[in-house]
Structure formats: C-alpha cells, structure tokens
C-alpha positions in Angstrom: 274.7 247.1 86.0 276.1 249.5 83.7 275.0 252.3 85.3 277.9 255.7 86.8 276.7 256.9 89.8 278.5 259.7 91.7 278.1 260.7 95.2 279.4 263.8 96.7 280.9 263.8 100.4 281.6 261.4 102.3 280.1 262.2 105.6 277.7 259.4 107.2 275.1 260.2 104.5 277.6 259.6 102.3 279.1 256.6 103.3 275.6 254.8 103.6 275.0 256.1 99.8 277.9 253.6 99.0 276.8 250.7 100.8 273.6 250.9 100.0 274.1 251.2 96.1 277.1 248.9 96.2 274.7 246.1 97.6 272.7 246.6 94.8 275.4 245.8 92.5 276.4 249.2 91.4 279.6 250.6 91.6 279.6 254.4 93.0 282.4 256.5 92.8 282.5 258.8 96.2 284.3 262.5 95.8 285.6 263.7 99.0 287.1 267.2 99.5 288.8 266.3 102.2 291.5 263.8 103.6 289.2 261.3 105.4 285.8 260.3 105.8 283.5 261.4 108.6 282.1 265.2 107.1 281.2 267.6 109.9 282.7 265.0 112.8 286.2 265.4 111.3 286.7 269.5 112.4 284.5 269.8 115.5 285.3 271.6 118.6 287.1 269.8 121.1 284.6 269.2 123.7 281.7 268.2 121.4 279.9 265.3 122.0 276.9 263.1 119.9 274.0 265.0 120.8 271.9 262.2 121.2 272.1 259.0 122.9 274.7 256.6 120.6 271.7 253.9 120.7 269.5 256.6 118.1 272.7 257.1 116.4 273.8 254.1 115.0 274.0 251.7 111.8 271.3 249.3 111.8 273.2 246.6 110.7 276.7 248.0 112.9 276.3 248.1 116.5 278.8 250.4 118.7 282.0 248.3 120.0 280.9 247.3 123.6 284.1 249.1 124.6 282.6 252.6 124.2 280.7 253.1 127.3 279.1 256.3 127.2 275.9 257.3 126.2 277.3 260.2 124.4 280.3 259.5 122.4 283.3 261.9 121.6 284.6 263.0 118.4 287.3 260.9 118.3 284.9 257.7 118.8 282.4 258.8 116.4 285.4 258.9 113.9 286.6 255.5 114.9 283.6 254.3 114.5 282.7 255.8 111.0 286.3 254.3 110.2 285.2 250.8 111.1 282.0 250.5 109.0 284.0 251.6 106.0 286.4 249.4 106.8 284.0 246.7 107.8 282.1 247.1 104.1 284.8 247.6 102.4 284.0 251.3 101.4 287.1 253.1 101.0 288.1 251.5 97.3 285.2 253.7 96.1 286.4 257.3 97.8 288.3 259.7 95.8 289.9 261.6 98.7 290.9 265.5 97.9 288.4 265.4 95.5 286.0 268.9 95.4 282.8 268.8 93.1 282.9 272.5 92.0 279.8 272.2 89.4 277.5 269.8 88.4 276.1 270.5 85.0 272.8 268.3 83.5 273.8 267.3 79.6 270.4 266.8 77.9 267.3 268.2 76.7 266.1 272.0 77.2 264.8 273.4 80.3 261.6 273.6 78.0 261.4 270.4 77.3 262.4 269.3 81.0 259.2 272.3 82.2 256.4 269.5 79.8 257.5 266.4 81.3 255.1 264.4 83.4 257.3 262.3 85.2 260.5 263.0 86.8 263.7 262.6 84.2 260.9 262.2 81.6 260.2 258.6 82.1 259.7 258.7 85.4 262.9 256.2 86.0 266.0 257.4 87.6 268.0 256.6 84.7 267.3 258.3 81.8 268.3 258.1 78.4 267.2 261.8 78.1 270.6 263.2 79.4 273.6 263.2 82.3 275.9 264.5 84.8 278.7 266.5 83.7 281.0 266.8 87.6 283.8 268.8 87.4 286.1 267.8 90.1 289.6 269.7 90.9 291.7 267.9 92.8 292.8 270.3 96.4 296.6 269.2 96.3 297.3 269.8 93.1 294.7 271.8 92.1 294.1 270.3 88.5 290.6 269.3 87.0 288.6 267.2 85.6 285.4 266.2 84.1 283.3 263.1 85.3 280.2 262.2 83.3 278.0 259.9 85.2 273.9 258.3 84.8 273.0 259.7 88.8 274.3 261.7 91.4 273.7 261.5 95.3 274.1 264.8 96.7 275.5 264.4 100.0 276.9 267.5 100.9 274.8 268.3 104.3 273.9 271.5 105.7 276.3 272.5 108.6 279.6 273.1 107.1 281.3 274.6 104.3 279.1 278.0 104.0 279.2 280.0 106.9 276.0 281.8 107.4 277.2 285.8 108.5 274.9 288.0 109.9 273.9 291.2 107.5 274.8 294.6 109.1 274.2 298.0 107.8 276.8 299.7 106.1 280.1 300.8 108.5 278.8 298.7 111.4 279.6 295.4 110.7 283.2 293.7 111.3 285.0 296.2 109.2 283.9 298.8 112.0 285.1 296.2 115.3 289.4 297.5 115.8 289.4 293.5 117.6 289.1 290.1 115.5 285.5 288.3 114.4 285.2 284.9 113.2 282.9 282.3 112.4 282.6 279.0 114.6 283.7 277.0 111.7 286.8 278.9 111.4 287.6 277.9 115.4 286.2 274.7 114.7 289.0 274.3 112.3 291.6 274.7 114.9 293.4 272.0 116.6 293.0 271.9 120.1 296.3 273.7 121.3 295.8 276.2 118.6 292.3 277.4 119.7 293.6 277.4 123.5 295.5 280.1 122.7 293.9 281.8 120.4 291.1 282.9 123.3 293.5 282.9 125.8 293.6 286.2 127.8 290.9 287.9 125.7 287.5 289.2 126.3 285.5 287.0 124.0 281.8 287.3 123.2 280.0 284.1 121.4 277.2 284.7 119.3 274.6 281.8 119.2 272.5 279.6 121.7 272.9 276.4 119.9 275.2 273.7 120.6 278.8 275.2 118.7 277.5 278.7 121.1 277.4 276.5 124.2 280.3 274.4 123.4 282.9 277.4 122.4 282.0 279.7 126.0 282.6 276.7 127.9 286.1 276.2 125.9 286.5 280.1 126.9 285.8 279.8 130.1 288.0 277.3 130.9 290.6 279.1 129.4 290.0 282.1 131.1 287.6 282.0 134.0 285.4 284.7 135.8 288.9 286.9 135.2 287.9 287.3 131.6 284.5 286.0 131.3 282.9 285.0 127.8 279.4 286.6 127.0 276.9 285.0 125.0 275.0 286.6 123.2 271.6 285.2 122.2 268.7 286.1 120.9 266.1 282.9 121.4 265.7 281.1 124.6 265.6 276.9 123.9 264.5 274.0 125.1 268.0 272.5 125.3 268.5 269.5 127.0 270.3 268.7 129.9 269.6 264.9 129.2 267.4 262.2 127.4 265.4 261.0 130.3 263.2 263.6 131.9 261.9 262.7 135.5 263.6 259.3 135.2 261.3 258.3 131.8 263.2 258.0 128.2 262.3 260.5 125.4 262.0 258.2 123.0 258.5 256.6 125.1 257.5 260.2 124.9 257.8 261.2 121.4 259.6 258.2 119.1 256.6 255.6 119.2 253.6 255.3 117.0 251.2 256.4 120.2 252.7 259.9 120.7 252.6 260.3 116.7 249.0 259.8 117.2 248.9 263.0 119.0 250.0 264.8 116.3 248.7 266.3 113.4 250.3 264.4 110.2 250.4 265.3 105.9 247.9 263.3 104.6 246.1 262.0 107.6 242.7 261.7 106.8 239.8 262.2 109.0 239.9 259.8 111.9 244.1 260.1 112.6 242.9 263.8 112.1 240.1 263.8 114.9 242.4 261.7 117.6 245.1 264.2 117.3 242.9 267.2 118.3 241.2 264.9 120.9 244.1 264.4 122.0 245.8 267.5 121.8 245.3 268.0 125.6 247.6 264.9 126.4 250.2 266.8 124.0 250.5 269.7 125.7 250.5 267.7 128.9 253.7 265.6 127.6 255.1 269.4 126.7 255.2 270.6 130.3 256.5 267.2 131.4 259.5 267.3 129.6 259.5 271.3 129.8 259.3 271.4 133.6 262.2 268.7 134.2 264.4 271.1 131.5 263.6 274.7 134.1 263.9 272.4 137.2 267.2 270.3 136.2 269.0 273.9 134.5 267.6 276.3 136.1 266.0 278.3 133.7 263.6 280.4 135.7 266.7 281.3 137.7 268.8 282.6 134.6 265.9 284.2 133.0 265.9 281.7 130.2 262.5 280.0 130.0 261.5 279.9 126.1 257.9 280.8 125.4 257.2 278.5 122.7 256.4 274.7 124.0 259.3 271.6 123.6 257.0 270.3 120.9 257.7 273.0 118.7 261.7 272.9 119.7 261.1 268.9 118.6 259.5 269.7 115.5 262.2 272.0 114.3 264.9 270.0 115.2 266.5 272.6 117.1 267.2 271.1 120.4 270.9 270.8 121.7 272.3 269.3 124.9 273.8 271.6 127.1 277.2 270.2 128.0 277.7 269.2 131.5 278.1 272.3 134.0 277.1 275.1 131.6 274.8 276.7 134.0 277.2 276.2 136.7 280.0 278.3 134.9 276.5 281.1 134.5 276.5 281.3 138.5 280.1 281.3 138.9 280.3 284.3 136.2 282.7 283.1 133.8 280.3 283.1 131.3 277.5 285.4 131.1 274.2 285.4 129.0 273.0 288.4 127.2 270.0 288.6 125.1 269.9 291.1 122.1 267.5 290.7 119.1 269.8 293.0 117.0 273.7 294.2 117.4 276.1 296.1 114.9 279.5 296.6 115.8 281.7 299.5 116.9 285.8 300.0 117.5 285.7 298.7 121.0 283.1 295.6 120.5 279.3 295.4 120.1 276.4 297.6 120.3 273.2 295.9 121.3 270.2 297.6 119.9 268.6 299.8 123.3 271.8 300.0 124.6 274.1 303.0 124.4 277.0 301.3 126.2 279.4 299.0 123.8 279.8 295.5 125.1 283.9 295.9 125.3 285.6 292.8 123.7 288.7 291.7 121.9 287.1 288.8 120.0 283.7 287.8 118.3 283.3 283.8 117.2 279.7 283.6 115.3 278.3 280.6 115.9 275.4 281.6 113.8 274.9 278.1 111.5 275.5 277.4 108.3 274.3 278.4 105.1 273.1 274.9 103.7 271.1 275.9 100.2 274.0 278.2 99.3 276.0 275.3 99.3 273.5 273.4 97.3 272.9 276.2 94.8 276.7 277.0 94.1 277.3 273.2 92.9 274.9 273.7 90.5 275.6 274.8 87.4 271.8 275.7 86.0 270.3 278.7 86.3 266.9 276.9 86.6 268.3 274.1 89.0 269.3 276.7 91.5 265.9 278.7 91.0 264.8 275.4 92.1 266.4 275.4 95.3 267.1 279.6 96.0 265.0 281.0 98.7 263.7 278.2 100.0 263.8 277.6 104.1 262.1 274.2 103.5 263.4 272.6 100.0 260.9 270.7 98.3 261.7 267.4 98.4 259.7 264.4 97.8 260.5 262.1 100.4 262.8 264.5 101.4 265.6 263.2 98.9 264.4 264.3 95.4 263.5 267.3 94.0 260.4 266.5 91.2 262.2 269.4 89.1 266.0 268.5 88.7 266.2 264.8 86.9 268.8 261.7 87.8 269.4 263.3 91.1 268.7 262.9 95.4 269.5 264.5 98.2 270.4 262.8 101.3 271.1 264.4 104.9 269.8 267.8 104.1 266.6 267.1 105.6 267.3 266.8 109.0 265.6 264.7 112.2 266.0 263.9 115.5 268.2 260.8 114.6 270.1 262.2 111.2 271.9 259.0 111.0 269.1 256.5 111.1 266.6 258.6 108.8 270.0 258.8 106.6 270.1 254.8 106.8 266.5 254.5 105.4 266.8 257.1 103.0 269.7 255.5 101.2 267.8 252.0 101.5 264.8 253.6 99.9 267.0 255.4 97.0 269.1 252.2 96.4 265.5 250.3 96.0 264.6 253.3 93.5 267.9 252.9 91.4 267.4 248.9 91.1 263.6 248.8 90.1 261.9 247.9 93.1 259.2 250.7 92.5 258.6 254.2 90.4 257.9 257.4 91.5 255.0 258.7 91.2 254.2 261.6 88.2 255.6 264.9 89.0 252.2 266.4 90.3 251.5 263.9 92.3 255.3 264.4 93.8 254.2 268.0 94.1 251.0 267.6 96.1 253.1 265.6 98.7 255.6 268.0 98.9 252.8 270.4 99.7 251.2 268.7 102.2 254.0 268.3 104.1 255.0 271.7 104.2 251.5 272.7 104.8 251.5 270.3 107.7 255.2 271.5 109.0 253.8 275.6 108.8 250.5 274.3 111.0 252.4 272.7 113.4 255.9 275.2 114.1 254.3 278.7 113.2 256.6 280.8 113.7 259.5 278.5 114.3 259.1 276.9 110.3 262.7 277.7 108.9 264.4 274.1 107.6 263.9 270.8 106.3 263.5 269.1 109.4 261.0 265.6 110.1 260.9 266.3 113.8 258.3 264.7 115.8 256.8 262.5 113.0 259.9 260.9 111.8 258.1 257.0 112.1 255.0 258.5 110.1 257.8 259.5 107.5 259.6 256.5 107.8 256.4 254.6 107.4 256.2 255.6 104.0 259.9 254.6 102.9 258.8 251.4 104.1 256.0 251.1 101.8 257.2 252.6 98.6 260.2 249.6 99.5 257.2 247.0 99.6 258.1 246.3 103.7 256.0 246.0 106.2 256.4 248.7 108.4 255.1 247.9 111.5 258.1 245.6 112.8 257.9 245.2 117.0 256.6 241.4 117.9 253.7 242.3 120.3 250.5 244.9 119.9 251.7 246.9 123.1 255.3 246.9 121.9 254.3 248.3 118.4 252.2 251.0 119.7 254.4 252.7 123.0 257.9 251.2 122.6 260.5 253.4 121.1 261.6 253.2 117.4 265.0 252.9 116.3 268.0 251.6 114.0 267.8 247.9 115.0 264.0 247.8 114.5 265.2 247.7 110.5 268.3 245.6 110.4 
C-alpha cells in the first residue's frame, strides 16, 4: 500500500499489531529491544503462572496445543506458544530484534496548527500528508543509531516492565539510609532461576506488595528459607485475590463476562432504560459481590489472617487488580514462613524498616519492591514533544479513544496499555479494529466528539471504582467496550446462535474468530 508503519515491542500486543496490519497488506516493521519476542513473559519469576484461565487468554484464530493441560499455563508454555503463532504467521521476517526506540519525534506542522485542527492528524485519516514519524533506534549490541521515518506508529510498549515505579521517601530515610540491599521485583525478575535462589538464600527478606510479583517472590523466599528465616510482606491494601476461577463450583465468566451481568452495571453512554435496569438491579450486583466474596474468605481464609478487603470484588473487577494467589500461599502464612504485615507508610533505617506507629525496626537483610511499574513514564520518555508528553504526564487514566488513540498526538495508537480482565483478547480486537482504521473501513469521528467519549468513560470509571480509579483498565464492561469495536468495524456484534446463549453465556476469543 505504500504506506511505513512501525510498531514498537514485540510483546503479544505487539505481535497481533503485525498480523493484523500484514493481513491488510501492509508491511510493518516491528522494533524489539530485546532478543526474542514474548515482552513481560520473557523475564518473569520462576513460579509465575497465566493469571487467568488459558481459554480467556488465547488467539482467536490459534487455539492452545491440546498437549498443554493445565488451566493455568507456565512461562515457558506461554513463550512456546507466542513462538508458534509467529512462527505460524510468519511474523518474525518483520522483527528487528535488539532494536530500542529511544525517541519518537512527529515531523510536520506546528503544535499551533496541530491545537485548530478538527479532526485527528488534520484530515481525520490515519495517514496524513500533514507530517511523520522520525524513530530513532540504537541498536543494544552495538550500540549504534539510526533514524527510521515512517507514515504510523503502533505503540506497544505495555505498562508492567521497563520503569520501575520506587516509592518516594523523605530525605535520609530511603534506601540510601538501609546498611542491607533493596531492589525492585523487576531487577529479581531478571534473574535466572539458580541466580535468584541464592541470592535470598539465608537472608531475612521482606517483600513489599500484595499483588501477584509480592505473592509470587515470598513464596520463592520461603521455599528457600522456611520458618528459619521467614519472608515478611509488607502490604498496605487487602485484595480480592483469587484462589481460583470458579467460585462455589460456578465459572466467573457466567458471573461477570456475559451481556446479562453487564446489564447490572452502570455503562458510558447508556441512556435511560440500560441506565434504570442497572440501579434496579443493583441489588442482584451486590448479591453476585458476596457470592464470589464469600467463596474468596471461606476458600483462603481471610477472616482468619485478618485480610478481608473492605471494598466489594466488583470494584477489585473493575480495576483490574485481581491476582491469583499461587497454590499454598496461605498455608506457608500458618506455617510462619511467611508473614503478613500491614503498614500504610515505611521509611527505612540501618537495620531494615520502620513502619509508621511503630518504634521497633522490622530487622532484614534484603528489601525486593514489588511496587508495579511506572507505565506513562515509559510512554512519556519515547516521546520527543514537549506537548505529546503534556498529553500523557499526570494522567492515572490516559485518554484514549477507544482506548488506542489519543485525539491529540496524530498518525499514532496505543495498544496494551489499557488493560482488562483478558489483556490478550481485548489486545486481539483492538489491533483488528486499528488495522480496519489504517485500510479505510471507517473514520474517526472529529476530535470533540473523540473527546466527549473519552469523557464519558472516565466519568463512568470514577462513578463506578471511587476511590480505587488509578489506571486504564475496561474491567467489568469489557463486551460493552468490545461492542463498540465491533460496530465502528461494521460487525455485528452479537455473535452466540441462540437468545439464551447471547444473553448468559460467557464471552470469549473464539466468539470472534
């Protein structure tokens, strides 16, 4: 078609970006910082697994071999099977492997002139003859660079890796205070497995972080060094993790991935009836809440540990902040080889930790953070304009329409930094709906109208979380949004065979292919 487009990373969002525009007869050029495909799943800790059943987390059009039995697949199976669908598309002759984008700079008219357009990259088309891409690439063997200029770029860069998000301390009691070693998750995650075996071998570790690299890293320590040295983690928020997919025996996805429990919620852009049944029926929401809530205190004992949250699962759902605690977690609680500790605020001192209230240090040797990822610093430092990353800085929720393009920064999309409960199915649709986009299939609306969406749905995502309203994240009404992919594509978007089906039965990957 004539048409350069780039796509940095590639990670499953990344990958799909290929296929996707490849089928439409582009030719994308892929820039990889590392040595292999696979993003975040190629330096994980040892003992992580999917977090969700391999049946949400699949290609629509690329089942899992039948030879991979469990529901929750390793790391070295999820790479295997990224490895086959590139291999299986034939993706890897468009990857340029040790390949870091360190700045992408827009060629083309002034940011005043950008500020009076109407339409997204002036015309409103995703090519424009208005301007382009300048990537600067260096290249992490040799450390040489060069300039790519291209028509589009597909941002692909994700959220949990790269920029490791370090708590702030007040001056002389942070890290620099601690005599023992701190690091961040992603610096263990980094380790092979031998490596990181004896790296928290015979010391008194504390973990900071009750999300899954928090749980997975104190089980690694305990195992290493049992209720001899036992690993404290420190947390400051109680979650609904999960200890599986089927509370009481009955599938999530009948309880929250179905058009019926969407009509429980409220939804951007509603109207008045969907808007009427959802507060109707806000008393069968709350019910489905302490369903799933009570089989999550009875199965992990939560009342037991002191660890019952006091927001509902919905929220937990709607954030997509749930986890699944790895098999035996709360066991290794009651046997004391690792120990929970809730603190709101710490600083540190020579021999460890202070935790605000307390006037005893919490003695350690070693501190692993697993306290996320920095996702729009990322974002911000590949951009070279000052106005681009105004665009994106301070933002919890970035404002994307259709959570892959931002209405102010032209001839680009993002894809996989708006999360969901299945990342790699929402990453599927998106890159069908963007590859739709860059052939002609349909326009984007004017840049107002763009605007007022992106409103609505935050609007929507502050009135639902409260409090808990910190991230791009679909949550609970990922078929509403998916809905809408559908029709800007011209599909119809109910797609189950019976009246019943479409209304309760779960939505997935091979309801598209």
């Amino acid at each position: 078609m004539g048409k350069q487009i780039a796509i940095v990373g590639a990670g499953i969002s990344g990958l799909l970006a290929c296929k996707h525009t490849l089928s439409k007869g582009f030719d994308p050029i892929v820039f990889e910082a590392r040595d292999n495909i696979g993003g975040v799943w190629t330096k994980t800790i040892q003992s992580t697994r999917l977090q969700s059943p391999k049946s949400l987390y699949q290609f629509s059009d690329f089942p899992w071999p039948p030879e991979v039995t469990e529901d929750f697949p390793t790391q070295s199976q999820v790479l295997d099977y990224l490895q086959a669908y590139a291999h299986r598309f034939d993706l890897f002759r468009n990857i340029r492997f040790n390949c870091k984008v360190v700045s992408l700079s827009y060629e083309g008219p002034s940011d005043a002139e950008m500020e009076a357009w109407a339409f997204w990259s002036c015309t409103g088309e995703p090519f424009s003859p208005k301007g382009k891409w300048n990537i600067t690439v260096e290249n992490t063997s040799s450390h040489k660079t060069e300039t790519h200029q291209v028509d589009f770029v597909i941002l692909c860069l994700g959220r949990f890796s790269d920029v490791p998000n370090f708590p702030d301390f007040p001056e002389n009691k942070g890290p620099e205070a601690f005599s023992g070693k701190v690091i961040h998750s992603m610096d263990y995650s980094n380790m092979d497995q031998a490596t990181a075996q004896k790296f928290i071998q015979g010391k008194q570790v504390t973990v900071v972080g009750f999300q899954k690299s928090g749980m997975d890293i104190s089980m690694e320590v305990s195992t290493a060094n049992g209720i001899e040295l036992p690993c404290t983690l420190l947390y400051r928020t109680e979650h609904w993790n999960l200890p599986d997919y089927v509370p009481w025996g009955v599938p999530i996805g009948f309880l929250y991935l179905n058009r019926f429990a969407e009509l429980l919620i409220h939804k951007p852009d509603e109207g008045l009836l969907l808007s009427l049944l959802a507060t109707i029926l806000s008393p069968l929401r709350w019910g489905i809440s302490k369903f799933v809530e009570s089989h999550i205190k009875r199965k992990l004992r939560l009342v037991r540990h002191g660890m019952v949250p006091k927001h509902n699962f919905l929220k937990e759902l709607n954030s997509c902040s749930i986890a699944t605690v790895p098999e035996g977690f709360f066991d290794r609680v009651e046997e004391g080889s690792i120990k929970l500790k809730k603190a709101q605020n710490f600083t540190f001192c020579s021999e460890g930790i202070l935790v605000d209230g307390e006037a005893e240090p919490l003695k350690t040797d070693l501190v692993i953070l697993a306290t996320g990822f920095r996702g729009v610093d990322k974002l911000k430092n590949a951009l070279a304009s000052p106005t681009f990353q105004d665009c994106v800085t301070g933002k919890t929720r970035l404002p994307l329409y259709r959570e892959c393009i931002h209405p102010r920064i032209p001839q680009l999309a993002l894809i996989g930094f708006s999360v969901s409960i299945e990342d790699l199915f929402t990453s599927e649709m998106r890159c069908r709906w963007l590859a739709e986009l860059l052939s002609g299939t349909f326009k984007l609306p004017s840049i107002k109208e763009m605007e007022r969406n992106v409103s609505q749905w935050n609007d929507s995502m502050k009135q639902s979380l409260g409090e808990y309203y910190e991230r791009s994240c679909i949550g609970a009404l990922q078929l509403w949004y998916i809905d809408q992919l559908c029709k800007d594509m011209g599909w119809n978007p109910k797609r189950k065979k019976s009246l019943l089906r479409e209304w309760f039965e779960p939505y997935g990957p091979s309801d598209y292919v």
